[in-house]
C-alpha positions as semicolon CSV with decimal commas, in nm:
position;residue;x (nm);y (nm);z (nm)
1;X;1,098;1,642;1,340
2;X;0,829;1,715;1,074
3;X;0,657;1,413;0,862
4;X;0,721;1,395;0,530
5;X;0,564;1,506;0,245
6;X;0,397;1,210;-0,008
7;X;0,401;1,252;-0,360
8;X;0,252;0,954;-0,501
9;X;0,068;0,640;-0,384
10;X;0,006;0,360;-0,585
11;X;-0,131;0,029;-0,573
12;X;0,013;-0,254;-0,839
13;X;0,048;-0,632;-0,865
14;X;0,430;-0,606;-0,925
15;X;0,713;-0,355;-0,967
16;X;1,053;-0,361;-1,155
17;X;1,358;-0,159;-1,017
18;X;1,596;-0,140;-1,320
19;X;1,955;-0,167;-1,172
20;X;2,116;0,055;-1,389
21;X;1,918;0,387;-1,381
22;X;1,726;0,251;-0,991
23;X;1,381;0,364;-1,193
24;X;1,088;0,170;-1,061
25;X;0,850;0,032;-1,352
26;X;0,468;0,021;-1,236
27;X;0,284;-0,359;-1,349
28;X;-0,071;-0,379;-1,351
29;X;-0,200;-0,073;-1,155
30;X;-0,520;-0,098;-0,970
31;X;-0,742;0,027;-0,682
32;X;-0,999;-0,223;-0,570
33;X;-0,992;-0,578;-0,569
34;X;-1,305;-0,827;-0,642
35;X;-1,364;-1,184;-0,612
36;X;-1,626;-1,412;-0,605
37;X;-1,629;-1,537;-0,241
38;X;-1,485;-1,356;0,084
39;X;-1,229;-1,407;0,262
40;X;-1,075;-1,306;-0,052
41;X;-0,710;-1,444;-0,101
42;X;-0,471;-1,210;-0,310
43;X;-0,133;-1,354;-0,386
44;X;0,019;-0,969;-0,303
45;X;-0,032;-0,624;-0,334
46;X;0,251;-0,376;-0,353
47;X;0,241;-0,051;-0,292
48;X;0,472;0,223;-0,467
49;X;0,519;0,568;-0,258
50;X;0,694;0,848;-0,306
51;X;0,780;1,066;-0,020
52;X;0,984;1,373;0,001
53;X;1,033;1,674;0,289
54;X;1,216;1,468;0,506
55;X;1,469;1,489;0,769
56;X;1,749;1,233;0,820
57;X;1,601;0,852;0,960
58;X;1,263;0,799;1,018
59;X;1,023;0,500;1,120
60;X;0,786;0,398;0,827
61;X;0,432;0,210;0,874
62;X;0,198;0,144;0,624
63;X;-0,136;-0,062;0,703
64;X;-0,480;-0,155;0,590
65;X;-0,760;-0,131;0,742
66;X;-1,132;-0,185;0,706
67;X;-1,261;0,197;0,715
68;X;-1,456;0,152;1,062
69;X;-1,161;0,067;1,177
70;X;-1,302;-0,267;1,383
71;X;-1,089;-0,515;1,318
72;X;-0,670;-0,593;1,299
73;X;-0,504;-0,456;1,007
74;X;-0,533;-0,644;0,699
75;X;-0,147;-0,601;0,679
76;X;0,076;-0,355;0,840
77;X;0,462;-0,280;0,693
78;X;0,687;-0,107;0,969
79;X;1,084;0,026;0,810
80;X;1,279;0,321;0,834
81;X;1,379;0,552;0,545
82;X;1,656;0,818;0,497
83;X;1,658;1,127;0,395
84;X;2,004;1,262;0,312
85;X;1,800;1,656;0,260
86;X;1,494;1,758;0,287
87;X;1,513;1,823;-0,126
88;X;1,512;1,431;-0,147
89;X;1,293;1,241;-0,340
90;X;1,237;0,867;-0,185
91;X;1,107;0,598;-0,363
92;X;0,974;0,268;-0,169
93;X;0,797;-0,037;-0,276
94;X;0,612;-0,240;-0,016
95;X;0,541;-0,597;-0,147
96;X;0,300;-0,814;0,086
97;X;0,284;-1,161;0,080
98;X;-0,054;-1,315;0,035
99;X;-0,323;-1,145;0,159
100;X;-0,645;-1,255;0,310
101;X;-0,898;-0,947;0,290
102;X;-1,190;-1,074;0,559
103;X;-1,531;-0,931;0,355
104;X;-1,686;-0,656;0,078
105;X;-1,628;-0,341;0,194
106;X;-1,416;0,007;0,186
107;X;-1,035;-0,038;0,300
108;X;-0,743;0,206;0,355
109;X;-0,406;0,214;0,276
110;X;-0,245;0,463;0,586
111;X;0,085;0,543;0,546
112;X;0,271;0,724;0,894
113;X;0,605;0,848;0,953
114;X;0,750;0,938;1,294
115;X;0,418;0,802;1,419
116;X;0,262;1,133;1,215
117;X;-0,044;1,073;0,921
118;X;0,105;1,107;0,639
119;X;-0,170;0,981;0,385
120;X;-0,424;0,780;0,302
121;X;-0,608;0,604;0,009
122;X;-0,901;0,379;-0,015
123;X;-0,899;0,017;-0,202
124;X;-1,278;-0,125;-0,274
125;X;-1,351;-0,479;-0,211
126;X;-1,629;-0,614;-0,403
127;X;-1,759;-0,977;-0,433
128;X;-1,841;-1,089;-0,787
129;X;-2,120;-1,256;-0,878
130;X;-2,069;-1,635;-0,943
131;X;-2,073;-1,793;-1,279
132;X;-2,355;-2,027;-1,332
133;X;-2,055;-2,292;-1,444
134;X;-1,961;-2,254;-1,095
135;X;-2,283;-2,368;-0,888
């Protein structure tokens, strides 16, 4: 069975899924993350994907990684999803609880289905300088 196709990939603080129309509303888009010492704590991160092309039930995982790949996953999300035809349009938000991200650097957001690539996009660390307040 093919992978599905993704649409859209995006990286928030927060979503709202309206119960009356099921439309997702987007809060505070982003695509890095900074702070002013490492490990850097971040209360959550979701992650809003859109995935059509699909065939009936199919496993879901969704990790990030550093981008040299030498360490765990910073967080890893493993579901299913349904596709009732291929025409389908599925909408998923993955909400993490806190996460720890270990140093500076280039990270990836990989999202597989049926163990198959499906896409990937990259989230920037970078450590702020500290106030002088702060020393």
């Amino acid at each position: 069975m093919p992978a599905p196709f993704c649409l859209a990939m995006v990286v928030c603080d927060n979503f709202h899924r309206d119960p009356s129309t099921a439309k997702y509303t987007l809060i505070g888009t982003f695509s890095g993350l900074a702070g002013p010492e490492f490990p850097l704590i971040h209360p959550h991160i979701t992650i809003y994907v859109a995935l059509t092309d699909g065939h009936g039930k199919m496993p879901l995982r969704l990790e990030m990684i550093d981008v040299d790949e030498e360490r765990e996953p910073v967080f890893h999300f493993d579901g299913r999803v349904t596709f009732a035809s291929p025409k389908d349009v599925v909408e998923i938000c993955f909400k993490t609880p806190e996460v720890s991200v270990p140093e500076p650097g280039e990270y990836r957001l990989r999202l597989f289905a049926n163990r198959e690539f499906i896409m990937e996009r990259s989230v920037l660390a970078k450590q702020l300088p500290r106030s002088a307040d702060e020393d």
